[in-house]
N, C-alpha and C positions, 0 to 999 in steps of 0.2 A: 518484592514486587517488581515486576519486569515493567518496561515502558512497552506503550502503545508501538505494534509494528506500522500501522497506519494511521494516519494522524489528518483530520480535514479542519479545514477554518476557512468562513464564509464572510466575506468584507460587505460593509452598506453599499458598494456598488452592484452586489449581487453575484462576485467573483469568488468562487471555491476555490481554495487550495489543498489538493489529496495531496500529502508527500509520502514515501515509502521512507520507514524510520530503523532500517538495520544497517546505519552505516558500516561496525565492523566485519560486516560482510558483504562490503557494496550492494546494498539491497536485493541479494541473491534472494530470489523468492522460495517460498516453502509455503506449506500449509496455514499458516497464521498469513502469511501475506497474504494470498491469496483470498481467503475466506474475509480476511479485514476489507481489500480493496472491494471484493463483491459486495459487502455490507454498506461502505461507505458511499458506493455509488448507488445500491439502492435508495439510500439513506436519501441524498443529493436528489434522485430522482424525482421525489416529493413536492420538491420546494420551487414552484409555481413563478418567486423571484427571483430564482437561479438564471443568469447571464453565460457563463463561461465557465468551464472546469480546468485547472490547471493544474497537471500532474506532476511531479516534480519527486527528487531523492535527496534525503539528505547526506554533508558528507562528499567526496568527493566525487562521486561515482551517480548516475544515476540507477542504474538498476546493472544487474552483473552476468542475468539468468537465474539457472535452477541452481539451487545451493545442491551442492552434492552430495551433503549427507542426505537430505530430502531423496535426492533420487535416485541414493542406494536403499534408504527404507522402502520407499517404493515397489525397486526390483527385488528386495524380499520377503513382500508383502504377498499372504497367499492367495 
């Protein structure tokens, strides 16, 4: 079982934290990221007690861009 590429947690202050969770790739984005963050943020959208969203990567890196195998599948993708 893989871990969650996106990961949110909501504090009693009403502060969200999305973190992007593929560190060994500096949170290079692909398709799972992507589709996680769009979910989580709709997710978040919902919640009426929602203050603040705080985006954040775990790991040293915040975010790296496109992972490149992503976006060689991509380019040969018909």
């Amino acid at each position: 079982m893989t871990a969650p590429v996106v990961l949110t947690a909501i504090d009693r202050r009403g502060v969200a934290t999305v973190t992007l969770n593929r560190p060994e790739v500096n949170n290079a984005y692909d398709d799972r990221i992507i589709a996680g963050l769009g979910a989580a943020l709709s997710e978040l959208a919902k919640d009426t007690a929602l203050r603040l969203v705080v985006l954040r990567g775990n790991g040293r890196h915040f975010q790296a861009g496109a992972d490149l195998a992503f976006l060689r599948h991509l380019a040969s993708a018909p």
